[in-house]
N, C-alpha and C positions, 0 to 999 in steps of 0.2 A: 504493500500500500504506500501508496506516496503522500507524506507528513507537509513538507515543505517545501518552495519554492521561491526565492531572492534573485531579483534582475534588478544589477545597476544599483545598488543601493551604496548610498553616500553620508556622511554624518562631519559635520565643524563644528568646532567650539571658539566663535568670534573668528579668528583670523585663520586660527589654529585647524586644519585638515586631521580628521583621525584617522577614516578611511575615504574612498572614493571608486565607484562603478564596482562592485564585490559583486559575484554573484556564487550562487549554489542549489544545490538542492539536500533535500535527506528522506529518507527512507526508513518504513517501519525496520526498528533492529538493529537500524544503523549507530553503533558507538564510539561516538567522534572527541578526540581532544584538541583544543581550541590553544593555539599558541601564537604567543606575540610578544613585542617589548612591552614594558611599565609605560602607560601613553598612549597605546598605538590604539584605543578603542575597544577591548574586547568585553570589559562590562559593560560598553555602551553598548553594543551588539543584541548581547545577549539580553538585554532589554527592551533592546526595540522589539525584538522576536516576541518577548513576553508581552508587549504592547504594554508597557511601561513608561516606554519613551518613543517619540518620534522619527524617523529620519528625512536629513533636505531633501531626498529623492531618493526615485528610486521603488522598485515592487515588493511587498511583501506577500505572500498568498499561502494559508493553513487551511491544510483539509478539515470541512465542518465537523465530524467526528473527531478533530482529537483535541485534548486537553491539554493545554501548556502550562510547568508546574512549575515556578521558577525558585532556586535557592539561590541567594543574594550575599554579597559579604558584610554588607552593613543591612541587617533583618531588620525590618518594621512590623512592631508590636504594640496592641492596645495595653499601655505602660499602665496603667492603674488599674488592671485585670490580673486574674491570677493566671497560671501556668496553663492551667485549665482549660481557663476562657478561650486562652489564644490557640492552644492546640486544637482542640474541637471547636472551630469557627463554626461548622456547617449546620445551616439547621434542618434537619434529614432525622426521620425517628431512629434508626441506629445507632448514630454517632450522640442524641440526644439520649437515648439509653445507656451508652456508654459512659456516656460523660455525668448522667447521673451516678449509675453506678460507681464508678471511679472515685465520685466526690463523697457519696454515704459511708463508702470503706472507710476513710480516712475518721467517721465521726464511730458515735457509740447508741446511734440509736436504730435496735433490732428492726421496729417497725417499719422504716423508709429503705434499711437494706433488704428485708424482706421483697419488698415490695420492688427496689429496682432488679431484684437477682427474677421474679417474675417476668416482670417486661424484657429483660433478656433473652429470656424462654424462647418469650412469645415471639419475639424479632427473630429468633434464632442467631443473636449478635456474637456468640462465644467464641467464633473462630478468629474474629475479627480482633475483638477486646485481646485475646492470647496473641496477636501479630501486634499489636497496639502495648503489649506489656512488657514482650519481646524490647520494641525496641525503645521503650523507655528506659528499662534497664540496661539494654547493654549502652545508653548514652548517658548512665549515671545522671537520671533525674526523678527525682523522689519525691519532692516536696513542692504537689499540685498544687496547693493553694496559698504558694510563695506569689507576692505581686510581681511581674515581671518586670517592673520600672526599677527594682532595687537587686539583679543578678548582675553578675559579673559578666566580662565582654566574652569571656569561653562557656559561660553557662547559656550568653543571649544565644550563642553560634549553636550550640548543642540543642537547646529548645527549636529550634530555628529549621535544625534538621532534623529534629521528630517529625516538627507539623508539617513538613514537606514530603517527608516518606509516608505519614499516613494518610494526607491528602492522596498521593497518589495509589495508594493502595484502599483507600473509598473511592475512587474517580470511575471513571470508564474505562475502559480496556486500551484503546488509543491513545498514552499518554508519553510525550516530550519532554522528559525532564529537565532542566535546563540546570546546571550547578557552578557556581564561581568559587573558586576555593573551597569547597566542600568539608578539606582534610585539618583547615585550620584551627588551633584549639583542640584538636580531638588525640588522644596518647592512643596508641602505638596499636593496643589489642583492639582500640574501637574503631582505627582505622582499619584494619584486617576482616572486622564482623562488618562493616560498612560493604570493602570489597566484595563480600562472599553474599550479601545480601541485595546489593547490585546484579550480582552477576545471577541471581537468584529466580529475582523480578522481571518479567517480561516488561519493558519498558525500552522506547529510544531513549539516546543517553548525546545529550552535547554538555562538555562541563568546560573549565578553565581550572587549570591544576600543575601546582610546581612539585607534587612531589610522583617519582619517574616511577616508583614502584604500582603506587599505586594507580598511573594512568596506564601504564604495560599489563596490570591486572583487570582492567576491568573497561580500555578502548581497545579496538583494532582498528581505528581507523587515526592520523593526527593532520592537522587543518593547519598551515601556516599563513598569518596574516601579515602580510607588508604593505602598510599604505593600498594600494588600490590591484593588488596581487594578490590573491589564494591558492595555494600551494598544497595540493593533495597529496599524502603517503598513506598508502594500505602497510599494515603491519606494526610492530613495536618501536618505544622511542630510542634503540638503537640503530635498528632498518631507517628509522627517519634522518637520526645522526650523518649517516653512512650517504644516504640519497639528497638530503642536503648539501653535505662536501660538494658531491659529485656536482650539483647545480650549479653552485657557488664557482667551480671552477670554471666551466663553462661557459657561464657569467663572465668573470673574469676575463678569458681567453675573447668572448665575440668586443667584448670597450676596449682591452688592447689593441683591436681587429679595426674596432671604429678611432680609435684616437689617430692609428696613423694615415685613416681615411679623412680625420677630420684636418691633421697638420697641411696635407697635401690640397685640400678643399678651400683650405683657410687662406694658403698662400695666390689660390685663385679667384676665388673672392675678392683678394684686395688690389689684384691686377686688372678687373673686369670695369669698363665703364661705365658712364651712368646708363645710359641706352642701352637693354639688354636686350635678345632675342629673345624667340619661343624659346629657342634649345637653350638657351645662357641663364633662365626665366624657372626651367624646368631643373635644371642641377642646382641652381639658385636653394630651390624650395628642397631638395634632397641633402644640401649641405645641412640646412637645421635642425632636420633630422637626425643626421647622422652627429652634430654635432649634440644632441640632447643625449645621446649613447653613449657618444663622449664623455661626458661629462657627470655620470651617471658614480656612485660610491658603492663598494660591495664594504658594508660594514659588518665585519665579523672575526672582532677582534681575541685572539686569546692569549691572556694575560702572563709572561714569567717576568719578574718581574724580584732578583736577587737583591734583598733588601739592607743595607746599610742601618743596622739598629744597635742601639747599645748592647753591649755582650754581658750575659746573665752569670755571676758570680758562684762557684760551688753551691752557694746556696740559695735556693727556689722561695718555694713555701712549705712549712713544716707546720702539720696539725697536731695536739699532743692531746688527748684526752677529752675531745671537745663535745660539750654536750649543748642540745637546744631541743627547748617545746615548749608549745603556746598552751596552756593547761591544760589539757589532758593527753594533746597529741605531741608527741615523740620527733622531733625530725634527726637529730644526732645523738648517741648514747655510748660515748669513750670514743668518738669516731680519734685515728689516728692515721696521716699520711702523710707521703711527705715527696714532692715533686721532684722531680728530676729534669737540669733543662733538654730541651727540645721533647717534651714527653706531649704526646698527642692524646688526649684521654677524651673521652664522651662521656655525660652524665644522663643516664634512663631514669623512668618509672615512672609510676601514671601522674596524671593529673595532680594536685592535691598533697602528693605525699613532702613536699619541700624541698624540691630543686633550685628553686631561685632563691630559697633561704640560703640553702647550700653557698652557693655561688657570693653571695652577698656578705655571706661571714668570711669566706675564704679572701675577698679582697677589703674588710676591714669597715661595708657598709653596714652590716648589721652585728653585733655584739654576741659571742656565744654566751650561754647560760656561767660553762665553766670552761676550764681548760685552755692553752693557748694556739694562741697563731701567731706564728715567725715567718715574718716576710724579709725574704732578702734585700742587702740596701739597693742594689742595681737593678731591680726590679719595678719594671712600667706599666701597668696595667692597661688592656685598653679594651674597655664594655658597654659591650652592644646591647644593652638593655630591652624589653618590649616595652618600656615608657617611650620610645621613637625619638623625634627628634624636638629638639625642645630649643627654640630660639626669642629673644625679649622681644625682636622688632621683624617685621617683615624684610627681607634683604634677599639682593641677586645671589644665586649658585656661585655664582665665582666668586663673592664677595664674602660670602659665610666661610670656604674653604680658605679663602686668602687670611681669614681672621686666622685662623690655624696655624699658618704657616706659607710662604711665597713659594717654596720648593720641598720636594721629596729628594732625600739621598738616597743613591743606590750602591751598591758596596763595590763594583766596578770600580767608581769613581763617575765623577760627573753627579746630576740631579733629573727630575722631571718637574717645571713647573706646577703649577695648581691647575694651567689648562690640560694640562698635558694629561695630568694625572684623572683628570675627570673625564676626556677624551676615551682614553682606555676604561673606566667605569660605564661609558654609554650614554656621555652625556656630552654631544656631539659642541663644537664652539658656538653653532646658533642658539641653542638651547642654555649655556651655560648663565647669560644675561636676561632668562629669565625670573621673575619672581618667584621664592620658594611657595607662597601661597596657592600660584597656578600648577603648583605639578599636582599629579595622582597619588593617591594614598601610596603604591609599589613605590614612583618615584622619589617620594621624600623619604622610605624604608631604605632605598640604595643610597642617597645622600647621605641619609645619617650613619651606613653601614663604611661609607667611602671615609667621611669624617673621623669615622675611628680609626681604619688602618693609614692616614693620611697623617697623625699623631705620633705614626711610628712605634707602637709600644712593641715590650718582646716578652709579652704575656698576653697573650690576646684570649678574652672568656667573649664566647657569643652565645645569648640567650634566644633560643628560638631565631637565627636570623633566616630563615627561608623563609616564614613568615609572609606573604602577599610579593613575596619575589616571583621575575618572571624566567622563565625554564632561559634566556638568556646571559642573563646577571647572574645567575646561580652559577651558569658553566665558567663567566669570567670569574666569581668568587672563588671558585673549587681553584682553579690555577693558577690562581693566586695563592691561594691558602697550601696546596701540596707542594709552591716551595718554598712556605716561608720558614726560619730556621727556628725561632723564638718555643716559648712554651703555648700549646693551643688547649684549652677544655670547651665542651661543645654542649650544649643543651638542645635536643632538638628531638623531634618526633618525625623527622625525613629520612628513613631508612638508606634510600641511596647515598644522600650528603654524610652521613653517620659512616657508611660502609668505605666510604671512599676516602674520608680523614683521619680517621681514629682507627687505633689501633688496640687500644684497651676499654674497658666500662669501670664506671662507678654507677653499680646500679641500687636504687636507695629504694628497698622493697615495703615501707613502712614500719612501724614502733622503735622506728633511731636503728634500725638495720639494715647495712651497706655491704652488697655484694662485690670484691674486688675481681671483674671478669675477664682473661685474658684472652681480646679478640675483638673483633668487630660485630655490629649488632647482628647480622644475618646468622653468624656463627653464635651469637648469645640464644636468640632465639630456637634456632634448631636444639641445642642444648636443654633451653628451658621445655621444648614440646618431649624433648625423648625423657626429661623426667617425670613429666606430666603422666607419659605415656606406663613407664616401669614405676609411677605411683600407684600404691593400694587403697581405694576409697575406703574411709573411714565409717563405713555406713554399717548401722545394727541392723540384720534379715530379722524380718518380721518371724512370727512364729510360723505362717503358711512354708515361707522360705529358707527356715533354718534347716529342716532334713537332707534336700537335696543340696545345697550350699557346700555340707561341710562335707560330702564326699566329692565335691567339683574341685577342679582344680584352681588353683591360687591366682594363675596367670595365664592365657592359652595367647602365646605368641603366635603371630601369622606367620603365613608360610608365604614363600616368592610365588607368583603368578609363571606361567612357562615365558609370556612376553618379558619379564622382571630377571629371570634368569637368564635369557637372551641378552640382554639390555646389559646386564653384570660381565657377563663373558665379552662381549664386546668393547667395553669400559676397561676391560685390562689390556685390553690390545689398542687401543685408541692414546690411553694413555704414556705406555711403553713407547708408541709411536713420536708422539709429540715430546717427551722427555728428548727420544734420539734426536728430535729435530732443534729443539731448543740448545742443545750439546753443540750441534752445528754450527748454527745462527751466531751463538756467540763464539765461538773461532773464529769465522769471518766477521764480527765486528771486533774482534781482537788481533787481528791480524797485522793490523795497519796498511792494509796493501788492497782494500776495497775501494775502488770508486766511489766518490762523494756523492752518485745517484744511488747506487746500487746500497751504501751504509742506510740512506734515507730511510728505503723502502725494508733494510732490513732492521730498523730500530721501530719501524710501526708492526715485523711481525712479531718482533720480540713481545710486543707489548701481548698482541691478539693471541700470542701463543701461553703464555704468562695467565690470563684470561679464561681461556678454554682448559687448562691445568686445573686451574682453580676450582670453575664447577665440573668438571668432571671429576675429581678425586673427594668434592663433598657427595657427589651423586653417589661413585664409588661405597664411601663410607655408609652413606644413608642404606645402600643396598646390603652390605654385608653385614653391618649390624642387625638388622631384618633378620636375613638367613642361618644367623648365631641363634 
């Protein structure tokens, strides 16, 4: 069934061009991710779709059957209503059933529960109410008749995406979901129950999403937006990575192709007299052309960027016995650590449990209860807080950074000015003389992200920074951040960024208890699921089930599938292969005696080979452990 259809559509802000002439379609089933820079429009987009907002021109056309369901990054709610209210908007006797129901549970009087647990009956609403409980709980929200004016900005997002998933699971069968950061605010397992429950629900799916795990989970299709260009890849956001280059190169090679069409144009141009011919009239009008080709920018910067920072002394930061809790809750209890420089660390666990306490005591903004913290003297902190950015007066991008500092050292020798430096963040020379008031919420996230590593510290703590980042900024951060030399600890709930920087966890499980994990999260995780899996539930069999029970077995491990044995047998041989081959690869880049093309292509397959190691030998393990 065909969902939607877009010709020409164009959208300005004052002077300001977001997009211009877009078009597309979608299709029932179709699950699309929506990529662009901080700017480029794609909340705008996605609203006009919602008929939210308007665009200057341009078609929009939605088949009458289906419902458009939109989740928004700043949610609008009837603020002096309770939780309640706002999630059960509809007035429809089920969801009116429910939402009674729902509100008598919470009181103590028999006769009105009685009586909604009847009307439920009667509607036959049970199925619904258990997919409505589901996913209140797994989005840690308890407390319906909380007013929604007085939750926090990761509770609004969380409310925010109940009443969106349970809209569309009352709607009709035809339904478009429309999602904008969906992942933000949400820890790690609610992320993952999000995925699987996505992938669940028969719904079209267009969202906007910086975190890669989760858009490779749960799109096959990624959308790129440039100014008045959509750029379609079928498959994952590596295949997209990969088909991107290739573009980009291509790109590239046809504006060298016109520039020296344009040098050669240009010099006949200024030879030709005022009286032209047809024929003088006609290459005339193809010079402009070609010169608009010309002149055309492939932005697509990736950052190294070897940094000139003060050198961190024997000594880091050293925790010694540190305790903290807010009456009754726990977040430190003898915690004791103690840094090491260049030590890359990540800090996990859910919501709630005191990670940004963490982070806050360790650099000296908030007080532990007991115990110390020993900061070394040569130590510079530089924190990226979620407070964002915080300025006294309205002031130009280049003017806030030059408060900073006129130049960045780099440890080469030489500097990069403040343009320079914002150039390589994305924040191109036109744009840098604008007002920070006119950027986009992402925009002023990268500003204030740039801001800090533009201070130069050589202990850099980032609190949640992917945060409203765009799948852009994120790549230029990561390459930045993998070579910087300094101390790094990460707070974040972006599995890929997590995987990609950090080498160990501190993961803070709740009651002032800290798991020291040596690995990256993907590796923490698998860990945590195979214990989950060799865990004994703690449950008493009723009496029907205590007979048979205690002559069952304790444990009944699975056995390999014959495709799972296949799969294993192949995975030794695969792996054995790539081993001989990497053995290779680096001889001849140790040789000295490679061609400067041929080292190129052979330090990108080191990388791809390095890669493919990787998951095949966790595949490996996963398999063999199984067949133990």
């Amino acid at each position: 069934m065909h969902y939607v259809s877009v010709e020409g559509l164009s959208k300005s802000y004052g002077v300001k061009p977001l997009f211009g002439g877009i078009s597309f379609h979608i299709e029932e089933g179709d699950k699309i991710a929506l990529v662009a820079r901080n700017g480029s429009g794609k909340s705008t987009l996605l609203k006009i779709l919602a008929s939210t907002e308007t665009a200057d021109s341009g078609t929009v056309w939605i088949h009458k059957d289906v419902t458009v369901a939109l989740f928004e990054q700043e949610p609008v709610f009837m603020e002096d209503r309770s939780i309640l209210d706002n999630i059960f908007h509809h007035s429809h006797p089920v969801i009116n059933a429910i939402r009674e129901y729902e509100k008598v549970s919470e009181e103590e009087d028999i006769d009105k529960l009685t009586a909604a647990i009847v009307k439920m009956d009667e509607l036959g609403a049970w199925d619904f109410d258990a997919k409505v409980k589901q996913i209140l709980g797994k989005l840690n929200i308890h407390h319906l008749q909380q007013i929604t004016g007085t939750l926090s900005g990761g509770q609004r997002k969380r409310v925010a995406l109940a009443k969106t998933l349970i809209d569309i699971g009352f709607e009709h069968k035809h339904v478009l979901l429309i999602m904008d950061e969906p992942t933000n605010h949400l820890d790690v397992e609610m992320v993952e129950w999000l995925e699987h429950y996505l992938n669940q629900e028969k719904v079209t799916l267009l969202l906007v999403t910086h975190d890669r795990y989760f858009l490779d989970a749960v799109c096959n299709e990624i959308w790129e937006m440039d100014g008045s260009n959509l750029y379609t890849y079928k498959g994952d956001y590596e295949n997209y990575l990969e088909k991107k280059a290739a573009r980009l190169e291509n790109e590239t090679s046809s504006i060298e192709k016109a520039r020296n069409t344009y040098r050669k144009e240009l010099e006949w141009m200024r030879k030709q007299p005022k009286a032209r011919t047809t024929k003088s009239k006609s290459r005339q009008d193809n010079f402009y052309a070609v010169e608009a080709k010309a002149k055309q920018r492939i932005e697509d910067q990736q950052v190294e960027l070897q940094v000139k920072m003060n050198r961190l002394g024997g000594k880091v930061v050293e925790l010694k016995k540190v305790y903290k809790s807010f009456d009754d809750k726990v977040i430190l209890k003898g915690f004791d650590y103690t840094f090491k420089r260049g030590e890359r660390l990540g800090v996990v666990g859910k919501n709630g449990v005191g990670k940004s306490t963490f982070i806050n005591i360790l650099q000296g903004i908030e007080q532990p209860d007991s115990g110390k913290v020993n900061v070394g003297e040569t130590v510079i902190f530089g924190n990226y807080s979620q407070q964002g950015l915080v300025i006294k007066e309205d002031q130009r991008v280049i003017e806030y950074v030059k408060n900073i500092a006129e130049v960045f050292p780099l440890a080469a020798g030489g500097s990069l000015s403040a343009s320079q430096f914002l150039n390589l963040f994305l924040f191109p020379p036109e744009q840098q003389y604008t007002y920070i008031s006119k950027l986009s919420g992402g925009e002023k996230r990268r500003l204030h992200l740039l801001s800090i590593l533009f201070r130069n510290p050589n202990f850099l703590v980032l609190d949640e920074p992917t945060n409203d980042l765009d799948l852009p900024t994120l790549g230029v951060l990561e390459n930045f951040l993998s070579e910087y030399q300094g101390c790094l600890l990460i707070v974040s709930h972006d599995r890929y960024f997590m995987d990609r920087l950090v080498d160990h966890l501190l993961v803070l499980e709740g009651n002032g208890v800290v798991r020291d994990f040596p690995g990256n999260y993907t590796q923490y995780r698998m860990a945590q699921r195979e214990e989950e899996d060799t865990a004994t539930p703690d449950v008493k069999p009723t009496a029907q089930q205590t007979a048979p029970a205690a002559s069952a077995p304790a444990t009944e491990k699975r056995r390999l599938s014959y495709k799972e044995k296949r799969e294993l047998e192949g995975l030794d041989k695969e792996i054995t292969q790539l081993t001989e081959e990497k053995k290779q690869v680096t001889e001849k880049l140790n040789s000295g005696a490679t061609a400067f093309d041929e080292l190129q292509r052979l330090s990108i397959r080191i990388g791809e080979i390095e890669q493919q190691l990787d998951e095949k030998e966790l595949r490996w393990l996963e398999l063999s452990e199984a067949e133990s």
